[in-house]
DRENVO-130743 format. One record per residue: x, z, y of N, C-alpha, C, O in turn. Coordinates in steps of 0.001 Angstrom, whole numbers, plus 500000, padded with zeros to 6 digits. Each point is the difference from the previous one (the first is absolute). Layout:
XZYXZYXZYXZY
...
END
This chain:
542098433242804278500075498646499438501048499978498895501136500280500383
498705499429498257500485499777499020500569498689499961499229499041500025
502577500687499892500651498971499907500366500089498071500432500857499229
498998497440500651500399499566498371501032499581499743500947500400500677
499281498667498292501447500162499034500318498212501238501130499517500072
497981500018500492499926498717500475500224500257501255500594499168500686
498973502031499845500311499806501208501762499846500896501062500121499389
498844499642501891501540499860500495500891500750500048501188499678500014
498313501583500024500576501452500146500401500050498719501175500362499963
498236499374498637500361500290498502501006498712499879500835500050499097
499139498862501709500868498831499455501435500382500797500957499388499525
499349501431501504500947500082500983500554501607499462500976500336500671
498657500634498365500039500649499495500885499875498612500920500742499656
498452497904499510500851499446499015500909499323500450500918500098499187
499447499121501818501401499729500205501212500766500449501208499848499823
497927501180500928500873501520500305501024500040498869501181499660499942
497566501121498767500774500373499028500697499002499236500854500463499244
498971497964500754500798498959499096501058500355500831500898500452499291
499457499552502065501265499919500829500803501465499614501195500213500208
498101500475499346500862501586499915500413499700498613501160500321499744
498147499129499286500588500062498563500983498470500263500885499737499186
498900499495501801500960498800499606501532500704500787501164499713499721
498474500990501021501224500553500836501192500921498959501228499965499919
497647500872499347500664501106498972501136498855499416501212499951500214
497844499072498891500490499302499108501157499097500514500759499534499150
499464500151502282501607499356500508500413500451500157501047499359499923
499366502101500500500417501011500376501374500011498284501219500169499978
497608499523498693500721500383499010500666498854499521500833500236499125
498972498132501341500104498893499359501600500434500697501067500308499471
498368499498502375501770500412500767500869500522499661501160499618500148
498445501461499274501277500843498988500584499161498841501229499949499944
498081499412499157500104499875498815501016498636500532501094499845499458
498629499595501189500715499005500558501576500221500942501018499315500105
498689501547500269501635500907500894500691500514498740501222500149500011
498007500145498832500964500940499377500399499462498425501017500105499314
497753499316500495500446499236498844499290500702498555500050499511498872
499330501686501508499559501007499118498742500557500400499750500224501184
499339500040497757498698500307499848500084501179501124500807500930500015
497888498724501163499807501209501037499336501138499322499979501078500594
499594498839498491499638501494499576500860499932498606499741498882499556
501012501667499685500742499793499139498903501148499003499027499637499339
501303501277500758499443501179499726498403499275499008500026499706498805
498896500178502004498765499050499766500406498914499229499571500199498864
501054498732501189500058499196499411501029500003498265499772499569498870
501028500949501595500697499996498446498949501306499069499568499739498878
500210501329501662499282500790499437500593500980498863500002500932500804
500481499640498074500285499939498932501859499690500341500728500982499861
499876497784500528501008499729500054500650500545500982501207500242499962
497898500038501175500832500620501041501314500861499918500747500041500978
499526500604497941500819501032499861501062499302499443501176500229500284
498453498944498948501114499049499469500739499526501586501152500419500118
498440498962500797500574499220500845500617501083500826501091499740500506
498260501694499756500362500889500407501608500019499588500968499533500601
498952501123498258501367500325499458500804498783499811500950500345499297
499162498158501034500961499179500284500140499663501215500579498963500324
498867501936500585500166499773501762501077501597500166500813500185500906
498969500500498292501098500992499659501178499722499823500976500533500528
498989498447498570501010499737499153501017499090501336501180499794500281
497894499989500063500700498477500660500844500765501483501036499619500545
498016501635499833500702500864500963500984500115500319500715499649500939
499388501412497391501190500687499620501139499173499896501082500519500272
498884498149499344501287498748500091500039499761501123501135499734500396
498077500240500350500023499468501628500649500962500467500871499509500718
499234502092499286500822501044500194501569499951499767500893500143500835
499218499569497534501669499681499450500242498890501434500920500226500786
498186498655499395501181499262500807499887500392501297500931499447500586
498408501235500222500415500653501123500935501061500017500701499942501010
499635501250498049501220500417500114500995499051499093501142500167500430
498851499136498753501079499194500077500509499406501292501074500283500529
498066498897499898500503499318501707500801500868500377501172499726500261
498152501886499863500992501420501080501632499741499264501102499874500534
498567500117498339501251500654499161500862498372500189501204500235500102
498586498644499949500757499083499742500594499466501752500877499153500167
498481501494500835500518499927501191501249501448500056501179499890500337
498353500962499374501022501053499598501464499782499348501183500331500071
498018498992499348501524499272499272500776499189500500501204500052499749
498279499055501041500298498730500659501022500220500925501093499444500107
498156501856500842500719500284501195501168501013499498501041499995500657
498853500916498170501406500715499021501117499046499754501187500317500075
498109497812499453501232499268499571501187499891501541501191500147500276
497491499495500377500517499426501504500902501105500310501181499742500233
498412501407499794501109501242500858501240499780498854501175499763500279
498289500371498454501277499962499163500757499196500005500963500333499309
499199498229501343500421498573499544501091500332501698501122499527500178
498086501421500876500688500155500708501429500812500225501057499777500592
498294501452498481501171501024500168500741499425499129501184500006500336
498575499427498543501423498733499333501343498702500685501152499596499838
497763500255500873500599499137500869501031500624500829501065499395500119
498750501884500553500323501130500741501123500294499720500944499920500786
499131500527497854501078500418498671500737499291499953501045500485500433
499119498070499126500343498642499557500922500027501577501183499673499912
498375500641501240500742499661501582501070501001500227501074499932500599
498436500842498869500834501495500122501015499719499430501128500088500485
498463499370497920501441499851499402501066499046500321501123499833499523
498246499608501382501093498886500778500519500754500918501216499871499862
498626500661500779500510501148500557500891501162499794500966500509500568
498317499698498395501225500705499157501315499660499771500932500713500372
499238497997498899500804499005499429500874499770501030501149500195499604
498791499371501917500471500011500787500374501272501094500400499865501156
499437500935498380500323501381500688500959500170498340501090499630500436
499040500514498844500657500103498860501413498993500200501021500368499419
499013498515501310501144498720500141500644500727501139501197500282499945
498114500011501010500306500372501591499523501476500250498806500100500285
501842500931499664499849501081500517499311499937500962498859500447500114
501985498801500935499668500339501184498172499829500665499537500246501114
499966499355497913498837499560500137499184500848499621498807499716500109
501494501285499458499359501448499381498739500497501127498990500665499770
501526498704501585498770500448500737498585499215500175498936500447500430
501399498164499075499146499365499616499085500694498950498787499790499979
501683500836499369499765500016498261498707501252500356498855500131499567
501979500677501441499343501528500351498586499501500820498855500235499615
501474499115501452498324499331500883499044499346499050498800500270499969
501899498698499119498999499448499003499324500973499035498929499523499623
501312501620499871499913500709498918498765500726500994498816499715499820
501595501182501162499197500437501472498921499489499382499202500629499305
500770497442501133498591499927500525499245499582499044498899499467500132
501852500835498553499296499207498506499470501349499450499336500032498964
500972501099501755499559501272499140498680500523500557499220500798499481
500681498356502096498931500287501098498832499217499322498909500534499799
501377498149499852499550499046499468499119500179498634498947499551499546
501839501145500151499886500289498589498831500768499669499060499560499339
501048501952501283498518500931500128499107499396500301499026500143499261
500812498883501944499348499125500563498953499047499027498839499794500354
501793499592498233499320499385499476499497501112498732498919500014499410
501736500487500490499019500993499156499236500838500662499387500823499320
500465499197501952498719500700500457499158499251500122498970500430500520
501076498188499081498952498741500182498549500664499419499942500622498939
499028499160501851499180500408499999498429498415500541500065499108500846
498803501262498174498902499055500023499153500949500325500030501047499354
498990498777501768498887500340500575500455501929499548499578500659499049
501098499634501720500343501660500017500535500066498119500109501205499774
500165498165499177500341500477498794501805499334500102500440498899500331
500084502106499307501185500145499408500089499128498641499361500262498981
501656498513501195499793499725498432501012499957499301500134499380498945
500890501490501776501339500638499121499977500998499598500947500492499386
497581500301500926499861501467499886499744500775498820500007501227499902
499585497221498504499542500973499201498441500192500490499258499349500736
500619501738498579498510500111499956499687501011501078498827500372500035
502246500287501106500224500525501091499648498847500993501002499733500662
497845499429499701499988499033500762499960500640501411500480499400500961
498951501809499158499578500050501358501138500639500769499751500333501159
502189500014498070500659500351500511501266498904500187500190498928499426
500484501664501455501373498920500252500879500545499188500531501109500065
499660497564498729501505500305499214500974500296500064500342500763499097
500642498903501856501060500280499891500315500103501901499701499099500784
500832501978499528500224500556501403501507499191500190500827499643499161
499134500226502489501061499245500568501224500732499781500131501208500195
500721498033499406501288500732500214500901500563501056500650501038500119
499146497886500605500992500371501733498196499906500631499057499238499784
501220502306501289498827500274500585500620501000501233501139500446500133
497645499726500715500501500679501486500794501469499275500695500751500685
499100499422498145500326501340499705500366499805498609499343499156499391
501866501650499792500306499246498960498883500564498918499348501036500136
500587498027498748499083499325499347500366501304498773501067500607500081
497871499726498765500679500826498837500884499327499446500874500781499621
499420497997500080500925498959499611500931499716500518500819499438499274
499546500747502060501343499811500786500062501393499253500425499936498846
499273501125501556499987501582500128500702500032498459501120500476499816
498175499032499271500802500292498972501316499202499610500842500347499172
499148498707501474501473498940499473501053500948500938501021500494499519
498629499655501686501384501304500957500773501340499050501147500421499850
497748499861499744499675501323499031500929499640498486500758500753499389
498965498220500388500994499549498695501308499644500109500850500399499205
499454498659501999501162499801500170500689501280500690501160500301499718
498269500249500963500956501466500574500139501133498534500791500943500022
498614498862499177500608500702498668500413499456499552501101500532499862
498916498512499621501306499080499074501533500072501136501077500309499490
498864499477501533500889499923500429500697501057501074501192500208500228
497556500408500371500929501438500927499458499362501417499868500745500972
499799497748499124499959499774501454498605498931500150499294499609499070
500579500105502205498730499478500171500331498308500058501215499805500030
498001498984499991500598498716499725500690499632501072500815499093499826
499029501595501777500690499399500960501345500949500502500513499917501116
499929501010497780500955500498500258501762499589499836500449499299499092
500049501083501585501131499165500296500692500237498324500636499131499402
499181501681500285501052500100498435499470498969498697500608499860498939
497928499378501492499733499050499330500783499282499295499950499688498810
500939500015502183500915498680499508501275500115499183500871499149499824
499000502710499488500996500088498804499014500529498944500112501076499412
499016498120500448499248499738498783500142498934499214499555498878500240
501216501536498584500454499351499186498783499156499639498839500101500396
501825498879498589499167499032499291499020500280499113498811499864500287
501636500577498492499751500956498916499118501342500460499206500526499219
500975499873501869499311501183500332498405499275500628498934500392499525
501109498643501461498902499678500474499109498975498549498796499755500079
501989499817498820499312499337498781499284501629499766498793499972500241
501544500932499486499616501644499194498800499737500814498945499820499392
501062500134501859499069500559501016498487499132499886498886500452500266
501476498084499223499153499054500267499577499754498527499440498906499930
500611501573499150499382499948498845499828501106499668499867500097498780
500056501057501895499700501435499805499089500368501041498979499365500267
501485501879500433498929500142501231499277499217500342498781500170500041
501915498616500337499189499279501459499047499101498786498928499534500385
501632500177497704498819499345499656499035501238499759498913499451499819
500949501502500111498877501179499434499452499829501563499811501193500239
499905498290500676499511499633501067498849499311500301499186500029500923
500987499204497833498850498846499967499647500384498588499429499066499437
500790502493499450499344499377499036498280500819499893499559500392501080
499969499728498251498466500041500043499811501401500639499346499937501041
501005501158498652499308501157501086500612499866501280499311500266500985
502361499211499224500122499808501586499446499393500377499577500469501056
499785497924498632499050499193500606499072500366500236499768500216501190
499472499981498073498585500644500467499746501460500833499059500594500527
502330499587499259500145501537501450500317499721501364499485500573500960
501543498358499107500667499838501282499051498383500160499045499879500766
501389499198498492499240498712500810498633499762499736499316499613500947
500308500498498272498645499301499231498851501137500064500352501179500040
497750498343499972499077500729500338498984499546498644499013500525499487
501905498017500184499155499350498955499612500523498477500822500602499309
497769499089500224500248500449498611500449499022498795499854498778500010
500761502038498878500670498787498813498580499498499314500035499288498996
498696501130501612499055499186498620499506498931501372499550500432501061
500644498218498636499554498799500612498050499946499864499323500363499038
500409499308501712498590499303499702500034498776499119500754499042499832
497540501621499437499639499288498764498784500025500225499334500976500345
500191497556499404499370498977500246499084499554498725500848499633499187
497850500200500195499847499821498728499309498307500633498997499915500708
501497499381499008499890498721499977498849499290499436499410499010500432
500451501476498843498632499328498637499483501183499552500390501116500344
498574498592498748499472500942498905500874501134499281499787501207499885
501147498082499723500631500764498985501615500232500309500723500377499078
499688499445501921501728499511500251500098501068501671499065500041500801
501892500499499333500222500804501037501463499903500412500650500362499019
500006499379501786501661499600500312500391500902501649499395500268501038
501748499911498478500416500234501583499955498944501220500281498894499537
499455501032501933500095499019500472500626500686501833499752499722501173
500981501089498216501107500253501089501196500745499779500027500843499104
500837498964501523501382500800499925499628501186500578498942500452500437
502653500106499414499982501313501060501528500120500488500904499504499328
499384501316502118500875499662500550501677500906498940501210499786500072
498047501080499172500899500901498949500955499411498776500887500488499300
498344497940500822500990498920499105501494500201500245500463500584500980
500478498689497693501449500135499989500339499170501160500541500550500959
499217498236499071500777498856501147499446501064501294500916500716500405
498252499421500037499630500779501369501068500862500114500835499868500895
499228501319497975500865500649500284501251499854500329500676500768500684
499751497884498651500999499381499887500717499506501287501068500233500567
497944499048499610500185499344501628500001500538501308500249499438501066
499356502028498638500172500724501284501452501123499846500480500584500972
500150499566497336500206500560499927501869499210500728500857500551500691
499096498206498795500958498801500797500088499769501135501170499722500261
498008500230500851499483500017501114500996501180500963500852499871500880
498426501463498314500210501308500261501573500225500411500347500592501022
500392498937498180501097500079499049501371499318501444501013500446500537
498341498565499514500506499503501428499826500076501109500841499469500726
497863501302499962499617500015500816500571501839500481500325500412501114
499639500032498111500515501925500294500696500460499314499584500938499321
501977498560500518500420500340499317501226500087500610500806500782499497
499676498289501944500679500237500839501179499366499282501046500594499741
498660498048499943500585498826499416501354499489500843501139499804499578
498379500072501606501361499469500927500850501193499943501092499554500350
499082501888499382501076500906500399500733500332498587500812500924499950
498842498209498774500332500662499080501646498639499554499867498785500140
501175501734499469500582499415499396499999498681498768499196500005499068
501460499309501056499936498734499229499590500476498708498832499770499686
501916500861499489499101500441498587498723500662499774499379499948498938
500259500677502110498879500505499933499088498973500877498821500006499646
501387499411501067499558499067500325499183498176499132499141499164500279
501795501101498705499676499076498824499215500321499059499143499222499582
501053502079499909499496500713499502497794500276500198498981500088499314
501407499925501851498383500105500622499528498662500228498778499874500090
502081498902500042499730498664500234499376499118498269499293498997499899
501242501763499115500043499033498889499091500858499493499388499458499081
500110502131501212498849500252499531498757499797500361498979500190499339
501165499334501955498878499503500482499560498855499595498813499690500107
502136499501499350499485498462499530499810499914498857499393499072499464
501331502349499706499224500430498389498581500061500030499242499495499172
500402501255501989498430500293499852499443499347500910498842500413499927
501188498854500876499288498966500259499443498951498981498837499599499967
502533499896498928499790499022499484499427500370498630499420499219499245
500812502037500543498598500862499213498296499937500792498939499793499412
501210500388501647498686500557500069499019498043500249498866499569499790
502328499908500698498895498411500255499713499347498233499055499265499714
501454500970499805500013499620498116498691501333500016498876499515500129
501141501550499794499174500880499563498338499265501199498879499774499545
501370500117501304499032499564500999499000499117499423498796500186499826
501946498814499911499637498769498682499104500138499506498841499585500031
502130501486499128499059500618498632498514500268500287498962499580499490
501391501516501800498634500223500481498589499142500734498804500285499925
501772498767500669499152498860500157499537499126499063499016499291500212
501878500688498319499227499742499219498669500146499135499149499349499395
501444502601501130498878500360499390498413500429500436498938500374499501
501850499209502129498427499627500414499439498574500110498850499790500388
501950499300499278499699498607499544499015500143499223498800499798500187
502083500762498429499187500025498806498375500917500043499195500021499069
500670500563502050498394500345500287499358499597500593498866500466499889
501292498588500993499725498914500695499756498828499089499084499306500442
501520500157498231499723499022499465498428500749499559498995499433500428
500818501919498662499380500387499403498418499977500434498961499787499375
501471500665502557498559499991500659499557498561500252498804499845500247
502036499014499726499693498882500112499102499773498528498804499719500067
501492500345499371499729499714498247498851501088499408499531499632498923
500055501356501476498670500496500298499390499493500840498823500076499649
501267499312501512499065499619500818499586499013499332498774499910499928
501944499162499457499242498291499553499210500729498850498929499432499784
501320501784499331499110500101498824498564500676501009498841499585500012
501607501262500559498883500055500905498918499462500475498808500304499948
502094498407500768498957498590500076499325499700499508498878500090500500
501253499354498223499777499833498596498477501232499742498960499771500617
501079500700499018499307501261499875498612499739500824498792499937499773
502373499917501628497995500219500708499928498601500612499638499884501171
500739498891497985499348499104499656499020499890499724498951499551500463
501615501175498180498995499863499039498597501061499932499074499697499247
500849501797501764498939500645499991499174499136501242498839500191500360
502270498661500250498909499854501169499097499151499136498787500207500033
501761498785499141499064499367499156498870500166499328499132499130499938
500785502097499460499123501131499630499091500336500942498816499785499740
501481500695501297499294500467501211499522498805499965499070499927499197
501163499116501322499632498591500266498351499559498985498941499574500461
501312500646498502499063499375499035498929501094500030498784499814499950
501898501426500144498482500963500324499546500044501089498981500677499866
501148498912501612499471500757501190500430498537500835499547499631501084
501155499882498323500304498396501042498209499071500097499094500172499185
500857498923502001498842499410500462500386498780500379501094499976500564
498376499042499311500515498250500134499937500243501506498873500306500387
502087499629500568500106499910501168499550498568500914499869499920501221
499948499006497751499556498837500568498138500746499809499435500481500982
500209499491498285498638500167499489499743501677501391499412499602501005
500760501151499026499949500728500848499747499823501485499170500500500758
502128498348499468499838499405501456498728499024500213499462499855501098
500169499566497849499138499224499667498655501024500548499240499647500902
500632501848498263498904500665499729499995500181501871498974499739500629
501883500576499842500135500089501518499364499326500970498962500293500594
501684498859499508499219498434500086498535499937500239499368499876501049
500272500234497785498226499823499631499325501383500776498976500084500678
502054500990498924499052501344500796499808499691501684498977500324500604
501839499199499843500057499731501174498888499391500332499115500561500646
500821498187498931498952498949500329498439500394499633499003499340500290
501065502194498833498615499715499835499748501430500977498815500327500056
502176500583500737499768501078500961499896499043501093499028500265500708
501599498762499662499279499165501385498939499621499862499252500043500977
500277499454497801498874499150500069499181501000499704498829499627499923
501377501723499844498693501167500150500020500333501106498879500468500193
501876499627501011500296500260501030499082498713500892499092500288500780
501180498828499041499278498906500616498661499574499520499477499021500534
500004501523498650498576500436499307499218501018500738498869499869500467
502252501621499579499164500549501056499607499725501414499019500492500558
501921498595500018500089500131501240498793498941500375499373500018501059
500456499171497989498762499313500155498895500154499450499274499012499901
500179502568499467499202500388499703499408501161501208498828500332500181
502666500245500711499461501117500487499379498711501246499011500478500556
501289498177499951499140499098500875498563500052499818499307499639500951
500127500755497968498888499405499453498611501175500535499866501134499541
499325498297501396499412501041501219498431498706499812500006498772499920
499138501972500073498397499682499564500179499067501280499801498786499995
500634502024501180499622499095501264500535498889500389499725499388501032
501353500212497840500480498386500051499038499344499553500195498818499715
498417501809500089499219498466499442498505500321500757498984499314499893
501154501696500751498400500230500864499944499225501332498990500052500701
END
């Protein structure tokens, strides 16, 4: 038996396929409506495609600058914060100083504070974000600068013992300390004990860090540093003050030599918090910079989204609209069949 273009089987057949092509076709309105942009881009611009291509590139690659900007400007953030601390640190110390300088007798104050500001001290330059070192230089994955007082002495204790027992014949807790002249312990403390802290002793005995900082290219065309490293002057500075009071066996030494080590310590303290400054400025000043690329940034892929927009953008009211209507006419093919597949000769015999 041969079924025609009239019969029920050919009419329940064509709504099949209206429901498969009305289905395709919401399938694409839904998109165009979630996204705001032509579901087949490719098909429809034709010819232009490549154009929109290469400003979805474009727009990437800026979307990139400000995700490592974000890295680099939290980097910084948390550098001001440690730095704003160990200033503060400095700034306490030297009150300390000042008053161990009025009152001898307070020298042991001077020695516990120095202790726990030098403990302190490694401490924030080993500051570390998700396993990276960010005193380290471009050495992130190592620890900058090793503890000074440790279960076992440190290359840095090891070498300050080592300096003062040649300059002087004896070790800092030896009883003949205390006929160390004035003048002799000044020789000692701007000689030996400073070649202690200067660039190959540092980086031999305390420091792991490297001198080239991470660099960051911000924009297109502009590339800046956007970290310190722990090999800076004030660092050195501040441990080298620290140091100075803390092992040097301050309470056994005589009043002139005693002053002597008191007023150099507050020389370079009050050097290294002025130099500190400096240095927070100058990660200020890269911090303004990544701020001030990011808004041109903005700017930028404003304006490619606009572009994008006019080639591949879709009226999202008119879309929801197209939605809408697809819907209503897949039920009402749906409810067409269902009252076509009813339709049986023997409802009327």
């Amino acid at each position: 038996m041969k079924t025609t273009n009239i019969s029920t089987v050919a009419i329940v057949n064509a709504t099949r396929n209206s429901r498969v092509s009305l289905q395709a076709k919401l399938v694409e309105a839904q998109k165009e409506a979630n996204t705001g942009r032509f579901a087949d881009v490719g098909m429809t611009l034709g010819y232009l495609t490549q154009r929109t291509v290469s400003l979805r590139q474009d727009y990437a690659r800026l979307q990139t600058f400000k995700d490592t900007n974000t890295v680099a400007s939290s980097r910084l953030e948390l550098s001001q914060t440690v730095l704003d601390g160990l200033g503060s640190a400095a700034q306490e110390f030297l009150t300390t100083l000042m008053a161990a300088r009025s009152a001898p007798s307070s020298a042991g104050v001077a020695i516990t504070d120095a202790k726990n500001k030098l403990t302190s001290f490694a401490a924030a330059m080993n500051t570390t974000v998700n396993g990276v070192h960010i005193f380290a230089g471009v050495n992130t994955d190592v620890k900058p600068v090793t503890e000074y007082f440790g279960t076992s002495p440190s290359p840095a204790q090891s070498a300050m013992a080592a300096a003062f027992t040649t300059e002087f014949g004896m070790a800092q807790s030896a009883p003949g300390v205390e006929n160390i002249s004035g003048s002799d312990m000044e020789a000692f403390l701007n000689g030996a004990f400073a070649d202690l802290f200067n660039d190959a002793n540092w980086t031999t005995t305390w420091s792991s860090a490297s001198d080239q900082n991470i660099s960051s290219r911000i924009s297109t065309n502009e590339r800046i540093d956007t970290s310190t490293n722990a090999n800076e002057g004030p660092f050195r500075a501040i441990a080298q003050a620290y140091t100075m009071i803390a092992d040097i066996g301050l309470e056994d030494l005589n009043s002139e030599a005693y002053l002597a080590v008191i007023n150099k310590a507050i020389e370079v303290v009050g050097q290294a918090v002025a130099d500190l400054t400096q240095l927070r400025a100058g990660l200020g000043t890269a911090e303004e910079r990544i701020a001030a690329a990011n808004e041109r940034i903005d700017i930028q892929k404003s304006l490619l989204n606009e572009h994008i927009l006019q080639l591949e953008g879709v009226d999202t009211y008119e879309a929801t609209v197209k939605v809408n209507s697809l819907l209503t006419q897949i039920e009402t093919a749906y409810a067409l069949t269902a009252r076509l597949q009813n339709l049986s000769l023997l409802n009327h015999i």
